[in-house]
C-alpha atoms as a printed R data frame, in Angstrom:
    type eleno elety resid chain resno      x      y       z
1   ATOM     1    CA   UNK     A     1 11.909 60.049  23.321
2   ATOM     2    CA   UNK     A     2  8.089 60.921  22.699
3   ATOM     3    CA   UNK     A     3  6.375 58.636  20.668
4   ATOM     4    CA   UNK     A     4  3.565 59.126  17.728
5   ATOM     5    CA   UNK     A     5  1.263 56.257  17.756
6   ATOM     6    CA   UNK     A     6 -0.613 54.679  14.473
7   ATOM     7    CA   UNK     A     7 -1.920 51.208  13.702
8   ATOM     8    CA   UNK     A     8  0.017 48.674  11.343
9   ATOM     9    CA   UNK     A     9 -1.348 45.342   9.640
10  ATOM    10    CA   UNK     A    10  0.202 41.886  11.399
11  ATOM    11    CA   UNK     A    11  1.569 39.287   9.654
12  ATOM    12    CA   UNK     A    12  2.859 35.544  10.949
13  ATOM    13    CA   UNK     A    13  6.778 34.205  10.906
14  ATOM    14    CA   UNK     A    14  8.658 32.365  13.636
15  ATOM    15    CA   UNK     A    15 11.331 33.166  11.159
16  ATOM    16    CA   UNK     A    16 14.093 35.435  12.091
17  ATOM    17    CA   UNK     A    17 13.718 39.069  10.607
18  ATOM    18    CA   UNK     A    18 15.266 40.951   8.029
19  ATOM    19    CA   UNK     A    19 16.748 44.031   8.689
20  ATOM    20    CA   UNK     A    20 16.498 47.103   6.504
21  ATOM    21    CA   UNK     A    21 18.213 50.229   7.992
22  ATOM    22    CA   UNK     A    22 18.288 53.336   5.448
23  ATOM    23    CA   UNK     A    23 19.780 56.667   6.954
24  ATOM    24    CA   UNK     A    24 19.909 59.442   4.107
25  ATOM    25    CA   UNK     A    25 22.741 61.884   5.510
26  ATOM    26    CA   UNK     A    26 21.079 65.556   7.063
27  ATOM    27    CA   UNK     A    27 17.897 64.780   7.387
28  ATOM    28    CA   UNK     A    28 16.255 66.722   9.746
29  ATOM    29    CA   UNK     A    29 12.890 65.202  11.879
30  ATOM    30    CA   UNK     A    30 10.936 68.701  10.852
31  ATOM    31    CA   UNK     A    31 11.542 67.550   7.029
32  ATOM    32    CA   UNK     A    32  8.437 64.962   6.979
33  ATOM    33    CA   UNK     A    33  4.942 65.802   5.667
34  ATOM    34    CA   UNK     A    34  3.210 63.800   8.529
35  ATOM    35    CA   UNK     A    35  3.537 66.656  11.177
36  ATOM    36    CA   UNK     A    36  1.522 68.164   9.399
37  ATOM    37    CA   UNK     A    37 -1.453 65.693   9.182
38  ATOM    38    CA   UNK     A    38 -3.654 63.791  11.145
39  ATOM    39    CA   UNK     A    39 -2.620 61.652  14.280
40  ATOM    40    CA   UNK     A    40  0.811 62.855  14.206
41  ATOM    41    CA   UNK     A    41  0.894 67.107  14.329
42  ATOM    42    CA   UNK     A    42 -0.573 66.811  18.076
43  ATOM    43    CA   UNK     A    43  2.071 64.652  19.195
44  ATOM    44    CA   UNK     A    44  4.896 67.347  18.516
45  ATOM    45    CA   UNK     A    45  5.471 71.440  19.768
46  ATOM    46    CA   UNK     A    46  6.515 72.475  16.534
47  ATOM    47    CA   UNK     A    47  5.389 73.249  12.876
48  ATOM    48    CA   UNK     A    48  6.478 70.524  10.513
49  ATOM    49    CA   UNK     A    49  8.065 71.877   7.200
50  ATOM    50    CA   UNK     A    50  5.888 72.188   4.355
51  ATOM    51    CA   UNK     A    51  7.615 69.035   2.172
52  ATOM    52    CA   UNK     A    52  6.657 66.599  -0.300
53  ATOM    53    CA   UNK     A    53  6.722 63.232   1.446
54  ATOM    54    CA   UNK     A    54  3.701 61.110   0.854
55  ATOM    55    CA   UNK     A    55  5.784 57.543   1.164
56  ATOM    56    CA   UNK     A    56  7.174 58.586   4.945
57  ATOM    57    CA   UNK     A    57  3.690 59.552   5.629
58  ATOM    58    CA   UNK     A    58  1.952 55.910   4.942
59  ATOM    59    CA   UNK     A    59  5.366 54.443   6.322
60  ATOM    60    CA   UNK     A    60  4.838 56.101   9.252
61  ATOM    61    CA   UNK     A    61  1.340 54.887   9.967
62  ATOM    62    CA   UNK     A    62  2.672 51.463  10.452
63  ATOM    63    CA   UNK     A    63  4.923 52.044  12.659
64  ATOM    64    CA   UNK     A    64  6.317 53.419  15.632
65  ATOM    65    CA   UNK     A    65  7.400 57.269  14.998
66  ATOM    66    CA   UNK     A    66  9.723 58.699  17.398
67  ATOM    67    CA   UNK     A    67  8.923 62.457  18.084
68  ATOM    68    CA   UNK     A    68 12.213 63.508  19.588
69  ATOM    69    CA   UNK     A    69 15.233 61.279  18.395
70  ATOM    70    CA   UNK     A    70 18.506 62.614  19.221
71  ATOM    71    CA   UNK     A    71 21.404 62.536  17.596
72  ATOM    72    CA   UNK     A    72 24.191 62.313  20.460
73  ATOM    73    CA   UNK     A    73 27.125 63.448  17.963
74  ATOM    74    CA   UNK     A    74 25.191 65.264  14.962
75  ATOM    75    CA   UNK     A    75 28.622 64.686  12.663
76  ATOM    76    CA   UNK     A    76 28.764 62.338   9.968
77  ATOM    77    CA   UNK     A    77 32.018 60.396  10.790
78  ATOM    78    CA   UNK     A    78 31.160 59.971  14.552
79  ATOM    79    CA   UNK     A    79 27.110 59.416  14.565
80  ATOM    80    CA   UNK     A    80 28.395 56.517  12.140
81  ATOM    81    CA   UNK     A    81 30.896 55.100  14.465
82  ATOM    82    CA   UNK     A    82 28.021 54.971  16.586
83  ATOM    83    CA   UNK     A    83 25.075 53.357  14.628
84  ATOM    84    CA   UNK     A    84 28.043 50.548  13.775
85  ATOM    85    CA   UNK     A    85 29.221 50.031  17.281
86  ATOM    86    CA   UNK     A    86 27.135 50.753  19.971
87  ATOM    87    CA   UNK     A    87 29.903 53.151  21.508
88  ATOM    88    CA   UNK     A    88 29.823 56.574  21.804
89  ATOM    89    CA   UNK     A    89 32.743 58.835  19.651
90  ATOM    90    CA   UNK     A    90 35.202 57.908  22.400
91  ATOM    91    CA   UNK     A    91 34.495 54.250  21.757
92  ATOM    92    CA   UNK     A    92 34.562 53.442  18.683
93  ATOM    93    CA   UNK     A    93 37.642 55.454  17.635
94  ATOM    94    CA   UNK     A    94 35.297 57.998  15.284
95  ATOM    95    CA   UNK     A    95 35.570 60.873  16.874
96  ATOM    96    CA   UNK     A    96 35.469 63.671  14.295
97  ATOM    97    CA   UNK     A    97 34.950 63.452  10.426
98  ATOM    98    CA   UNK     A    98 36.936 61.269   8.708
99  ATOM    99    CA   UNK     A    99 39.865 62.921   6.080
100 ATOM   100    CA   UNK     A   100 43.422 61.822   5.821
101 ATOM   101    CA   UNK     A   101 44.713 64.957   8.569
102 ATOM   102    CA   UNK     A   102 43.023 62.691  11.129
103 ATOM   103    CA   UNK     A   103 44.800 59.300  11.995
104 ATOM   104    CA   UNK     A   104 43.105 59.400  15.378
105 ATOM   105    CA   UNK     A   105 39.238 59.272  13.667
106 ATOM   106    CA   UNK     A   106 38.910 56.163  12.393
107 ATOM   107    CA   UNK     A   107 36.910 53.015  12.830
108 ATOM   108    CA   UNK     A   108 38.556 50.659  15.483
109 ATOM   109    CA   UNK     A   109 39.671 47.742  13.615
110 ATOM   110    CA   UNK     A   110 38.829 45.949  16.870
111 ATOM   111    CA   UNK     A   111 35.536 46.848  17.014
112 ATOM   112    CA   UNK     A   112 32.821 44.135  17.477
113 ATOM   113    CA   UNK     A   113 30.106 46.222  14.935
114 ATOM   114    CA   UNK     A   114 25.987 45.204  14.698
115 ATOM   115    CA   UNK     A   115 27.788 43.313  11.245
116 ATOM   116    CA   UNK     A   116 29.502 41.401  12.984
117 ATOM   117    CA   UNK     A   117 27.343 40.010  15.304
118 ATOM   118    CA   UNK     A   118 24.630 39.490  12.715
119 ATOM   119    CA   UNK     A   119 27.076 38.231  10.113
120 ATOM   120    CA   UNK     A   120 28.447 35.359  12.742
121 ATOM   121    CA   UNK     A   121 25.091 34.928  13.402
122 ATOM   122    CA   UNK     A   122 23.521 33.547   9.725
123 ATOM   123    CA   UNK     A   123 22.725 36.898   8.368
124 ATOM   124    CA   UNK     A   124 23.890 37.932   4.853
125 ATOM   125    CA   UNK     A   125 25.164 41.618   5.426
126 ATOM   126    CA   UNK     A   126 24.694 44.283   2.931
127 ATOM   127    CA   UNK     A   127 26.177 47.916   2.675
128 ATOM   128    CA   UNK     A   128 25.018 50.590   0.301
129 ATOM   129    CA   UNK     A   129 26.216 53.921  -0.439
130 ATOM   130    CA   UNK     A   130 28.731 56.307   2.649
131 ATOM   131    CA   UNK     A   131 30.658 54.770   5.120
132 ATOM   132    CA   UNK     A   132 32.849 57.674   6.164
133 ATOM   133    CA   UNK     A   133 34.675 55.670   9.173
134 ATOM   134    CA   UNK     A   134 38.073 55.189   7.298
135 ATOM   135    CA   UNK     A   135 40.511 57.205   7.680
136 ATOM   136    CA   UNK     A   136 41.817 57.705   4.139
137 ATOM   137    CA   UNK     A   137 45.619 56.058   3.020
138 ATOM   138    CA   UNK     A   138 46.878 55.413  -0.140
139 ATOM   139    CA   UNK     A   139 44.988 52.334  -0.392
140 ATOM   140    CA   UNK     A   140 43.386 53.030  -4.227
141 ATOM   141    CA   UNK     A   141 42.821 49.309  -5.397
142 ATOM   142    CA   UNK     A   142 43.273 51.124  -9.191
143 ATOM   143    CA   UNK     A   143 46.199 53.110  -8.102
144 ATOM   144    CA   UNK     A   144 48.217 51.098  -5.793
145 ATOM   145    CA   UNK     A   145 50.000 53.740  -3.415
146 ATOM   146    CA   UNK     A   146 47.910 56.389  -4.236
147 ATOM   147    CA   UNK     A   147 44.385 57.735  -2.894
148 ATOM   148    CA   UNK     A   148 40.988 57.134  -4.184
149 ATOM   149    CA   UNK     A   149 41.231 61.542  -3.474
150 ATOM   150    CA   UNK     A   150 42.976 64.305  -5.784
151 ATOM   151    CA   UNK     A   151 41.966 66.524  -2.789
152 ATOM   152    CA   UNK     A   152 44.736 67.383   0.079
153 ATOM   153    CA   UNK     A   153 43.158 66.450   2.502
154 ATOM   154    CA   UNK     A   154 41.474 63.857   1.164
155 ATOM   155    CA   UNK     A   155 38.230 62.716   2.464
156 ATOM   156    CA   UNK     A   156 36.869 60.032   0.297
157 ATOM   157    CA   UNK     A   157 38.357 56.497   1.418
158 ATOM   158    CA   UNK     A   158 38.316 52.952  -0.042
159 ATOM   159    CA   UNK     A   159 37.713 49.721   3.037
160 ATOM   160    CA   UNK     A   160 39.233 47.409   1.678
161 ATOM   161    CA   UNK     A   161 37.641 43.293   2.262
162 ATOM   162    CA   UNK     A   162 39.244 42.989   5.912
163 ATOM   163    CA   UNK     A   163 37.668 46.383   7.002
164 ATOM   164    CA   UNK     A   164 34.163 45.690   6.223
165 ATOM   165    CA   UNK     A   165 33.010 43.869   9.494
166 ATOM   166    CA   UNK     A   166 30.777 41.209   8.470
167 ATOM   167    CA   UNK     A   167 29.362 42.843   5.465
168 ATOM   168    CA   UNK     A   168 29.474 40.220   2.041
169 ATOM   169    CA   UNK     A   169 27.971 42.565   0.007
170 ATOM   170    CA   UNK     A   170 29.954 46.249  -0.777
171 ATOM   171    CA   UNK     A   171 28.561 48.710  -2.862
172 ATOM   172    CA   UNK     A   172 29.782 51.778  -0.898
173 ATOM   173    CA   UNK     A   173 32.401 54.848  -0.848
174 ATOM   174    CA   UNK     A   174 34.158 56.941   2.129
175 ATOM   175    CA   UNK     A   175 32.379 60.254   1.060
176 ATOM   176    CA   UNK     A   176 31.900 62.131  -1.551
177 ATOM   177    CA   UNK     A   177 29.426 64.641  -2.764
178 ATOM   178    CA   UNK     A   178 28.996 65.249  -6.435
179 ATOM   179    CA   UNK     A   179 25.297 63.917  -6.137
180 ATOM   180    CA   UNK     A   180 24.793 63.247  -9.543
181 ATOM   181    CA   UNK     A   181 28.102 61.573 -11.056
182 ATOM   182    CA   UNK     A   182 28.579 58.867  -7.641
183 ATOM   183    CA   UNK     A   183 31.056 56.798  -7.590
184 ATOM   184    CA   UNK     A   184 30.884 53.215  -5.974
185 ATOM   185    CA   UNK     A   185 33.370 50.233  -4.797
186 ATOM   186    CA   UNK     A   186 32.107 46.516  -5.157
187 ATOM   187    CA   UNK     A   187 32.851 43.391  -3.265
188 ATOM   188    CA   UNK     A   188 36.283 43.213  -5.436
189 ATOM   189    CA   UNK     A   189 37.131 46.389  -5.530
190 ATOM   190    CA   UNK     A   190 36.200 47.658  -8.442
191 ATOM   191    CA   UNK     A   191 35.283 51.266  -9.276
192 ATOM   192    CA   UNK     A   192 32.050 52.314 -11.174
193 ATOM   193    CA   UNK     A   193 31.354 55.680 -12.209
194 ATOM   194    CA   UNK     A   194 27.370 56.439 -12.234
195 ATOM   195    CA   UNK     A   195 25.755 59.253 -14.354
196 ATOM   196    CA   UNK     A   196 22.961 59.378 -12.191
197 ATOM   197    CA   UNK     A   197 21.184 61.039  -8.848
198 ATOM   198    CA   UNK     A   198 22.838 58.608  -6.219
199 ATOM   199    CA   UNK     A   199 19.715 57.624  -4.071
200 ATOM   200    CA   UNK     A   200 17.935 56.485  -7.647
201 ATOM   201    CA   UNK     A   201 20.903 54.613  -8.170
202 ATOM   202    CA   UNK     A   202 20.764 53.070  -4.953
203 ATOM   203    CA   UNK     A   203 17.361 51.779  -4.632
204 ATOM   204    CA   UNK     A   204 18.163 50.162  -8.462
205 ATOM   205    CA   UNK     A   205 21.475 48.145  -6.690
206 ATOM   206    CA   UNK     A   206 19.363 47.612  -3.515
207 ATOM   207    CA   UNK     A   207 16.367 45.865  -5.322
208 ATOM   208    CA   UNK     A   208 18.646 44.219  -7.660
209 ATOM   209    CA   UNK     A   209 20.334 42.725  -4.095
210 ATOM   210    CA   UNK     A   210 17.148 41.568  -3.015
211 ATOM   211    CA   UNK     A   211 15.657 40.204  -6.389
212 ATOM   212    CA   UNK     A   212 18.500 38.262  -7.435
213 ATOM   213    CA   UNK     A   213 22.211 38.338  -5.334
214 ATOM   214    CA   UNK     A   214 21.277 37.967  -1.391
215 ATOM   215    CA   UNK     A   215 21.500 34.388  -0.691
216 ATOM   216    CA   UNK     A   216 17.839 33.445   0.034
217 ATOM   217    CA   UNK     A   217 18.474 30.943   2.598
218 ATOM   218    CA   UNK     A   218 19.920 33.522   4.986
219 ATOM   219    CA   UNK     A   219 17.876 37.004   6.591
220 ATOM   220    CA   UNK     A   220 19.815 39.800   6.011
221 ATOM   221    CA   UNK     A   221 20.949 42.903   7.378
222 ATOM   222    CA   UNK     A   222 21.317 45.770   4.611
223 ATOM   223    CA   UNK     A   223 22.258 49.170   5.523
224 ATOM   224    CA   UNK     A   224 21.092 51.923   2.828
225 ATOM   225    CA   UNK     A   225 23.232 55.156   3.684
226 ATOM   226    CA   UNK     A   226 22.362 57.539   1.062
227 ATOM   227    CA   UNK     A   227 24.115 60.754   1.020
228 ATOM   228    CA   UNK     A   228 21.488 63.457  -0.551
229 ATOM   229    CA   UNK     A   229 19.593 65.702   1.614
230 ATOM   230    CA   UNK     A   230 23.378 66.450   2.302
231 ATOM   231    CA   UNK     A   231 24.674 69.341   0.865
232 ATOM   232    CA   UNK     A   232 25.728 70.449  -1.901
233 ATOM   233    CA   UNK     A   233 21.887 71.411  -2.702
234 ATOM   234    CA   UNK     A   234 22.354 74.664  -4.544
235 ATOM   235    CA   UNK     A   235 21.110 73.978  -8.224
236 ATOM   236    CA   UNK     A   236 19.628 71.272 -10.439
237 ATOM   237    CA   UNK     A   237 23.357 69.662 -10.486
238 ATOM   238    CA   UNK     A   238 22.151 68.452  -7.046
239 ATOM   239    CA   UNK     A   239 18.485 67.541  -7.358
240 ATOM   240    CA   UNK     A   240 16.255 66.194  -9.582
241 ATOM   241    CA   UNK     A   241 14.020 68.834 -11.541
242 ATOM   242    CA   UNK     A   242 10.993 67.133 -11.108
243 ATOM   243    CA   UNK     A   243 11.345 67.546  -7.153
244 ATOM   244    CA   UNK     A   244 12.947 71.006  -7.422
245 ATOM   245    CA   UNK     A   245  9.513 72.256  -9.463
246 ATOM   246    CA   UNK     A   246  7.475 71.340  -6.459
247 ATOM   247    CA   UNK     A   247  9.048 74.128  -4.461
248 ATOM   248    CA   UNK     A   248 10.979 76.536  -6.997
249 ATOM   249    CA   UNK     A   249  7.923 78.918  -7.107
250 ATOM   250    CA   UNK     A   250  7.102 79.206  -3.433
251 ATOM   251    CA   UNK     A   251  7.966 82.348  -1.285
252 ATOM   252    CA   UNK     A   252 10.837 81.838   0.918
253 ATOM   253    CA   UNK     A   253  8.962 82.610   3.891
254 ATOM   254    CA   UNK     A   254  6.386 79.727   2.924
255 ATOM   255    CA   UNK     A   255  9.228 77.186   2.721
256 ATOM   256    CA   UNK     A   256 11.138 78.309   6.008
257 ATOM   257    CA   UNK     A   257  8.317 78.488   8.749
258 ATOM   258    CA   UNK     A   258 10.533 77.834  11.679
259 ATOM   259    CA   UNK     A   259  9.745 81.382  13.586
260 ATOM   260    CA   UNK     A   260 13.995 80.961  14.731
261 ATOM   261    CA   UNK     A   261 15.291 81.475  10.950
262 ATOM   262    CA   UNK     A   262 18.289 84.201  11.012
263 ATOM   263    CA   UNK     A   263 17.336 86.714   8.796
264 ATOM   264    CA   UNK     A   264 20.917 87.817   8.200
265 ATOM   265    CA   UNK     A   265 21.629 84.047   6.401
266 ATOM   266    CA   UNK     A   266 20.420 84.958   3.423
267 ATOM   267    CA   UNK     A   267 22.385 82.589   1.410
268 ATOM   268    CA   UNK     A   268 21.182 79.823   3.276
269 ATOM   269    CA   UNK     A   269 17.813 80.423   2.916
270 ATOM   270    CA   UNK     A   270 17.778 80.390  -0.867
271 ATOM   271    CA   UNK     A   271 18.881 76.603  -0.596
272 ATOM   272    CA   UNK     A   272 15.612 75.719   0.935
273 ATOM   273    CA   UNK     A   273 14.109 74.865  -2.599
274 ATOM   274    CA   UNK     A   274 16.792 72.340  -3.508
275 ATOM   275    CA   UNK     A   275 17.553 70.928   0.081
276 ATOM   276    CA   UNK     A   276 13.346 69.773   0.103
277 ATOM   277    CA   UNK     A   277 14.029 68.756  -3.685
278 ATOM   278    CA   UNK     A   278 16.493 66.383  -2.100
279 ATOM   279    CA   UNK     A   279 14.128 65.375   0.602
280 ATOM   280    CA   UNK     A   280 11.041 64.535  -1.804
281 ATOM   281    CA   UNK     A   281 13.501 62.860  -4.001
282 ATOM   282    CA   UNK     A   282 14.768 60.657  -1.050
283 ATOM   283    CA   UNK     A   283 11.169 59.951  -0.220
284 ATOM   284    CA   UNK     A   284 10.393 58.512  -3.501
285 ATOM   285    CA   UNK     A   285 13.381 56.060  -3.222
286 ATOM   286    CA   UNK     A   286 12.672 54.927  -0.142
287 ATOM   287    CA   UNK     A   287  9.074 53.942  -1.653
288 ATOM   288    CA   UNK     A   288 10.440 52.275  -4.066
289 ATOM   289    CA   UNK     A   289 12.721 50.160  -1.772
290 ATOM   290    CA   UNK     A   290  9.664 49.636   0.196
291 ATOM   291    CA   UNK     A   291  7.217 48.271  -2.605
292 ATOM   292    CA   UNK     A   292 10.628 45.927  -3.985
293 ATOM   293    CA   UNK     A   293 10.587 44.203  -0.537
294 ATOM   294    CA   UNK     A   294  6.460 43.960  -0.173
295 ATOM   295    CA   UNK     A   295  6.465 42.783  -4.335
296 ATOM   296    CA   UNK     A   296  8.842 39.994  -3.311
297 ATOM   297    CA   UNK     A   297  6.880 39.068   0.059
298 ATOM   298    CA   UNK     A   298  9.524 39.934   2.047
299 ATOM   299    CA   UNK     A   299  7.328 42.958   3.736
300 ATOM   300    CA   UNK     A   300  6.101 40.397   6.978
301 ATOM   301    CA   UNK     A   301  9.536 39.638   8.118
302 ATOM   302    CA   UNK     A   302 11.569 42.736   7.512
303 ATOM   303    CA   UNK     A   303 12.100 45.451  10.186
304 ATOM   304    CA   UNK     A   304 12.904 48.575   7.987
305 ATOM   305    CA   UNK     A   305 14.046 51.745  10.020
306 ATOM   306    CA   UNK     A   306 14.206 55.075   8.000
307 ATOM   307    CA   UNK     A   307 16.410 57.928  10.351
308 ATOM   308    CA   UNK     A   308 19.411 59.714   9.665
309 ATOM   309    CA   UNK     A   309 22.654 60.456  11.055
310 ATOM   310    CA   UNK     A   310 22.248 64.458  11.740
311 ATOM   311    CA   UNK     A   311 19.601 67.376  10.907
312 ATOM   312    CA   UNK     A   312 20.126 70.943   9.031
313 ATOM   313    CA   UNK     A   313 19.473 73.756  10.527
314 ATOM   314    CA   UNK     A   314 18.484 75.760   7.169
315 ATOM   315    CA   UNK     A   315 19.025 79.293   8.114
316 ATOM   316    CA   UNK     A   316 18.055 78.627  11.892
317 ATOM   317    CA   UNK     A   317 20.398 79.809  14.315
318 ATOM   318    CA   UNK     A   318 23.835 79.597  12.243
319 ATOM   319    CA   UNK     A   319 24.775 78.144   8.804
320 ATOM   320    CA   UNK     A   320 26.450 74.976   9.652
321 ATOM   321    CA   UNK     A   321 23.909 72.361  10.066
322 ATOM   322    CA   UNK     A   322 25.937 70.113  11.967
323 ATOM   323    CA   UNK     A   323 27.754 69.065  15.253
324 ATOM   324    CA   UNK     A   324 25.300 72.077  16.877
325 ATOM   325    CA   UNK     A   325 23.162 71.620  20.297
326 ATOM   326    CA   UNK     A   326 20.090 73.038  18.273
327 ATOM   327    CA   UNK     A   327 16.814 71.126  17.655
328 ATOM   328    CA   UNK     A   328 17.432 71.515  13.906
329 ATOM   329    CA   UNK     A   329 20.335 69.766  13.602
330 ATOM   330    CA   UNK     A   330 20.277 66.940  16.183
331 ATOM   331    CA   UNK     A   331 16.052 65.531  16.277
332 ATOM   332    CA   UNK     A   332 16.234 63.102  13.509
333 ATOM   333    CA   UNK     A   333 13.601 61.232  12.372
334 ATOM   334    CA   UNK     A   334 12.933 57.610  13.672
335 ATOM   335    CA   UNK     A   335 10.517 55.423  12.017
336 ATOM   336    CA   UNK     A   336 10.701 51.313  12.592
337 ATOM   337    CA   UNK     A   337  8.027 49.075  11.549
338 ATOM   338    CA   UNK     A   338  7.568 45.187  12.399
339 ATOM   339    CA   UNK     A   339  4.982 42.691  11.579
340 ATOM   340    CA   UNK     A   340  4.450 40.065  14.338
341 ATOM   341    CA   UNK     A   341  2.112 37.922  15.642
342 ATOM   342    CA   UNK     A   342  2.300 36.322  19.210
343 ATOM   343    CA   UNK     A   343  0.250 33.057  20.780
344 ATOM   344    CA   UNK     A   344 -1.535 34.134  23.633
345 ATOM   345    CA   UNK     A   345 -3.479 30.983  25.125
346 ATOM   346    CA   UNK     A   346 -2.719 28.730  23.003
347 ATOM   347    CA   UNK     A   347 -4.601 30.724  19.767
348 ATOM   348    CA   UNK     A   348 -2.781 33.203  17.520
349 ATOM   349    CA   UNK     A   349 -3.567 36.396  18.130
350 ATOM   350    CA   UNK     A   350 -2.889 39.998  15.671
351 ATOM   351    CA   UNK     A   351 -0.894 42.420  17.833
352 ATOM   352    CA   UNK     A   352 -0.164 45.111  16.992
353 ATOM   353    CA   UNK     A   353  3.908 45.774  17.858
354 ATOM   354    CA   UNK     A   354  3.474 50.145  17.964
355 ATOM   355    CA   UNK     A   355  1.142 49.780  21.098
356 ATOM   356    CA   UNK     A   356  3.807 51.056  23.507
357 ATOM   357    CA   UNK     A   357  5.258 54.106  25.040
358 ATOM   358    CA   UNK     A   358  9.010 54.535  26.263
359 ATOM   359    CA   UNK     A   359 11.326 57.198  27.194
């Protein structure tokens, strides 16, 4: 993995760290306004996309960026199984997307997860938004013997309390992707119907967890897995208008720059205004998330990773964005950013923790 370099502000804790992982679902690396600016567009071989994301762009220039994450399974269900476990598809038990046809994908109840650990460890564990490792049964705490799905097969699941591995907090769903009317499970298993965009509804429950429900004597571990850029992103149903206006007027061949875009997809390409609708709209969350955790002075203890589980191709090479060996659909991005400070002789000394390379 290459590595874009930028300086970050220090700050001083022996404490242990707070851990803020937020994935959005088919986001791809070339989706990020910083490869186009400054410090960062010399540090990559290709032309970012021309997107809306001021918030990942000062994110990013506190942190470590990585130029060339890879997705090893670009597929929802299984790059899941992996984030959770440590294992690859074989190893977890995740080994193709999650719907009740497939017994043999689902998360191994066996599994020893990074929730786990943490959780047995003092950390209160928090889970926002899709899981998609369950393989659906008629588990519907509403509708005992029934599923949480009208659809045969169905593909939206409910984990019940035993199946969460180590996370206290549950505000989540199997999948489901009706972007603005969500639908959410909580701790007891009780079903809430939201009228509104998911990822603004998820940074409101993920600020209200860190204002006033995480236990404050603990760190925690919250994981923010917000569905949108994910299709469906074909009309205002799917993104908010205010995003949608940035890029509804621009040429199609000023939105798709990637000199590999298939011509012949030319119902794919028309999606490019509302899948970078989704993208700015995603960005603005995430700032929000952000400025909740520096407002409460959380900022100089909390590692916060933004990446995401696969890319989209949009009209390069072939339609479907995912589970493909293309650039497109498996470099994610891969931001991290950590405050330290270390004792070097005996005096405290600001270092800062992006001054490194790796492979």
């Amino acid at each position: 993995m290459g590595l874009a370099v930028s300086g970050a502000a220090i700050a001083q804790t022996n404490d242990r760290p707070n851990i803020i992982y937020v994935f959005p679902d088919q986001f791809r690396n070339h989706a990020m306004q910083l490869w186009s600016e400054e410090g960062f567009r010399d540090k990559v071989n290709f032309k970012g996309d021309p997107v809306h994301t001021p918030v990942l762009s000062r994110f990013a220039r506190e942190s470590v960026v990585l130029t060339s994450a890879q997705s090893n399974c670009p597929l929802s269900s299984p790059h899941r199984g992996m984030m959770l476990t440590g294992m690859y598809p074989d190893g977890s038990g995740v080994s193709l997307n999650c719907n009740s046809t497939r017994p043999n994908s689902s998360l191994r109840a066996d599994a020893v997860t990074i929730s786990d650990v943490l959780s047995r460890n003092g950390y209160d564990c928090a889970y926002f938004g899709k899981l998609h490792v369950d393989f659906p049964t008629p588990n519907n705490p509403q509708k005992p013997g029934t599923y949480v799905d009208d659809r045969w097969p169905a593909w939206d699941a409910y984990t019940p309390k035993e199946g969460r591995h180590g996370f206290n907090y549950w505000y989540s769903y199997g999948t489901f992707d009706v972007h603005k009317e969500p639908h959410y499970w909580d701790n007891e298993g009780n079903r809430h119907e939201i009228r509104e965009w998911s990822p603004k509804h998820e940074a409101d429950k993920v600020i209200e967890y860190l204002t006033t429900v995480r236990d404050p004597k603990k760190p925690f571990y919250m994981v923010v897995s917000i569905n949108p850029p994910h299709s469906p992103y074909s009309s205002l149903e799917d993104v908010m208008e205010e995003d949608y206006n940035l890029y509804k007027d621009k040429p199609l061949n000023e939105l798709l720059v990637r000199q590999n875009v298939n011509p012949e997809l030319k119902k794919k390409q028309k999606k490019a205004p509302f899948y970078f609708a989704s993208v700015t709209g995603v960005d603005r969350e995430f700032g929000r998330i952000l400025d909740a955790v520096k407002q409460l002075g959380l900022d100089k203890n909390t590692i916060v990773v933004f990446t995401s589980d696969h890319g989209e191709t949009m009209a390069s090479h072939v339609e479907d964005p995912k589970n493909s060996p293309y650039a497109e659909s498996m470099n994610v991005p891969f931001i991290a950013r950590h405050y330290a400070y270390f004792v070097v002789d005996g005096r405290t000394e600001s270092r800062n923790s992006v001054n490194c390379s790796g492979t």
